[in-house]
C-alpha positions in Angstrom: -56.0 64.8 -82.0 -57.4 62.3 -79.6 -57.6 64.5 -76.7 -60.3 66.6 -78.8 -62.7 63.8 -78.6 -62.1 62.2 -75.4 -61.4 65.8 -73.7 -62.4 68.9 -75.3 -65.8 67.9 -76.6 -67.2 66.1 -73.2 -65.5 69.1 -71.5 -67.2 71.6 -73.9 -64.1 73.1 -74.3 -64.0 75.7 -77.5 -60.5 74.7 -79.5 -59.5 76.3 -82.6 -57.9 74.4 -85.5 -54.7 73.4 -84.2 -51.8 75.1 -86.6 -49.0 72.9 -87.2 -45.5 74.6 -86.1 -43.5 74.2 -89.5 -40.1 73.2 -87.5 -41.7 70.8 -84.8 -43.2 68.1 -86.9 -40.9 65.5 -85.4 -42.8 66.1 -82.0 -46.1 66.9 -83.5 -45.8 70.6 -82.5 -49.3 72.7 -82.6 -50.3 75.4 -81.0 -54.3 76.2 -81.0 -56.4 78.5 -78.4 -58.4 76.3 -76.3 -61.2 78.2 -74.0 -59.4 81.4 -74.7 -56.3 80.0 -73.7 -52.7 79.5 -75.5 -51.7 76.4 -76.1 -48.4 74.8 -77.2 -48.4 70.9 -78.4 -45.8 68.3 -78.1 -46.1 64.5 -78.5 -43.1 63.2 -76.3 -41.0 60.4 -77.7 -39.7 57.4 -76.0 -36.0 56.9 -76.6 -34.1 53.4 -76.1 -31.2 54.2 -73.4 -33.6 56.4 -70.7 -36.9 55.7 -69.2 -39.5 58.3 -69.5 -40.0 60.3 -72.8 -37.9 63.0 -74.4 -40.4 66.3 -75.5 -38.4 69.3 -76.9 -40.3 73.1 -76.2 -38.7 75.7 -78.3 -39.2 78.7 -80.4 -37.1 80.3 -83.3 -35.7 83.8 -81.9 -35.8 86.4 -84.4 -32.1 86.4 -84.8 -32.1 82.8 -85.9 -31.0 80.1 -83.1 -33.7 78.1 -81.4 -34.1 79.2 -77.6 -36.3 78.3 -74.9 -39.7 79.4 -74.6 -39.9 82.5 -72.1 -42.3 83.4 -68.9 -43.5 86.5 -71.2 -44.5 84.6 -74.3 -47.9 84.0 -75.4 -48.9 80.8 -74.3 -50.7 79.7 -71.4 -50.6 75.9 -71.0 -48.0 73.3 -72.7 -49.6 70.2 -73.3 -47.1 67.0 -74.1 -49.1 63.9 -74.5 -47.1 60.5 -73.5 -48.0 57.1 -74.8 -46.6 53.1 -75.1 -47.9 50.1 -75.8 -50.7 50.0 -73.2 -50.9 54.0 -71.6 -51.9 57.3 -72.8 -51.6 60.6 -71.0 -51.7 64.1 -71.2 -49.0 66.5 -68.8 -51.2 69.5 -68.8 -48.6 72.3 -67.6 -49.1 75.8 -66.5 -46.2 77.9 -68.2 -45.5 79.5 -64.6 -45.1 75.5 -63.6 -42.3 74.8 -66.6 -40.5 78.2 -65.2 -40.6 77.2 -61.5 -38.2 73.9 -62.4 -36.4 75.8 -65.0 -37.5 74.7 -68.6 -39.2 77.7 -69.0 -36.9 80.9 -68.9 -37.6 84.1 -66.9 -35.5 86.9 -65.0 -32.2 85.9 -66.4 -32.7 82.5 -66.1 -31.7 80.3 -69.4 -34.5 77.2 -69.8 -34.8 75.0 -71.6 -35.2 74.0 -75.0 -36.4 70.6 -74.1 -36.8 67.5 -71.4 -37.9 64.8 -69.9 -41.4 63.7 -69.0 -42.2 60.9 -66.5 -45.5 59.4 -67.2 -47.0 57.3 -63.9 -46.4 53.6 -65.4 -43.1 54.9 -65.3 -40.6 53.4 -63.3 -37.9 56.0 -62.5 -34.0 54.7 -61.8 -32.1 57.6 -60.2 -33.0 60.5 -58.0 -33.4 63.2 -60.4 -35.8 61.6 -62.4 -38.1 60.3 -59.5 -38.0 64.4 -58.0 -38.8 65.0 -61.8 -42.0 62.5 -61.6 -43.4 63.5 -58.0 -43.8 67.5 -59.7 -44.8 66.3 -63.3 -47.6 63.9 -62.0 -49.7 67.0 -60.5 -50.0 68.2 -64.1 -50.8 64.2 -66.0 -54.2 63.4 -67.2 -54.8 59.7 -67.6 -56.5 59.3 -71.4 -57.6 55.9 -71.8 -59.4 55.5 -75.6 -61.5 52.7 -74.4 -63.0 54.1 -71.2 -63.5 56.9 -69.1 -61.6 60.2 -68.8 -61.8 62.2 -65.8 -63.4 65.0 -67.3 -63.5 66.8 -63.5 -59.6 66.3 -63.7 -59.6 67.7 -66.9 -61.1 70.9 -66.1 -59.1 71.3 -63.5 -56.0 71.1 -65.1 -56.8 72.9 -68.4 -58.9 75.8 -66.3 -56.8 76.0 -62.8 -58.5 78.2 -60.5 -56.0 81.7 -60.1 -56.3 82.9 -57.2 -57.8 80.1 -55.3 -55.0 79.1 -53.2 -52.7 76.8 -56.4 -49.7 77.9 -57.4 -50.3 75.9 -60.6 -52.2 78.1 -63.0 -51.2 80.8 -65.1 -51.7 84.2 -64.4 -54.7 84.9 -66.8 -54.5 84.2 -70.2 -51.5 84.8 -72.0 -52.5 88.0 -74.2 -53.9 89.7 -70.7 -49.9 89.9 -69.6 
């Protein structure tokens, strides 16, 4: 993973081995602890009719369908990393972010087994998708392999502050709920 040296080690982030999810290869799925931390991986994908980038988040119930990931599951951040040509990112989102604007579920509410993500060098062409950039963009990390990362942004997004005022970080690490 890219984001492990341009990220995690100037950070001095602790990351386990990422585990590959057997069913999610087509979006790179992972999940790995990072600081403590659950985290689910996705590499988004671009598709040729829509602008942005198509990232499905789901988990196998126990009676067999695929259903969205819930606001009481073990994971604390989802991390979808977005790339073309000439751009690499990060969305670093908060699970309590993904339930606010329903991909998440919680209380009754369905989710959403996957969506779209809207990278900044994206141009958006309709309403929905430009609400769906101005929300996403407070969770991007610009990753640039040939020069500097904003490490400060980094540790910002992968360790919000609770309690200090955001409404963007989890509450506490997943296996303290």
């Amino acid at each position: 993973m890219a984001a492990k040296a341009l990220v995690y080690g100037p950070c001095g982030f602790t990351c386990s081995q990422p585990v590959p999810e057997a069913e999610g290869a087509a979006y790179a799925a992972h999940e790995f602890t990072l600081d403590g931390l659950f985290i689910r991986f996705r590499a988004a994908k671009t598709t040729p009719t829509k602008v942005g980038q198509f990232v499905t988040v789901w988990k196998r119930s126990p009676a067999g369908p695929i259903q969205p990931f819930d606001a009481t599951d073990p994971v604390d951040l989802f991390v979808i990393s977005t790339r073309d040509r000439h751009h690499f990112g990060q969305f670093v989102f908060p699970t309590d972010a993904l339930r606010r604007h329903g991909v998440v579920s919680a209380g009754g509410s369905v989710g959403k087994r996957a969506f779209r993500v809207y990278p900044p060098w994206v141009t958006t062409t309709n309403r929905q998708a430009g609400s769906a950039q101005a929300w996403q963009l407070g969770f991007f990390l610009h990753l640039h392999e040939g020069g500097p990362v904003d490490l400060t942004r980094a540790q910002e997004l992968y360790h919000p502050q609770v309690g200090a005022g955001t409404t963007t970080g989890p509450a506490g690490p997943a296996h303290d709920r």
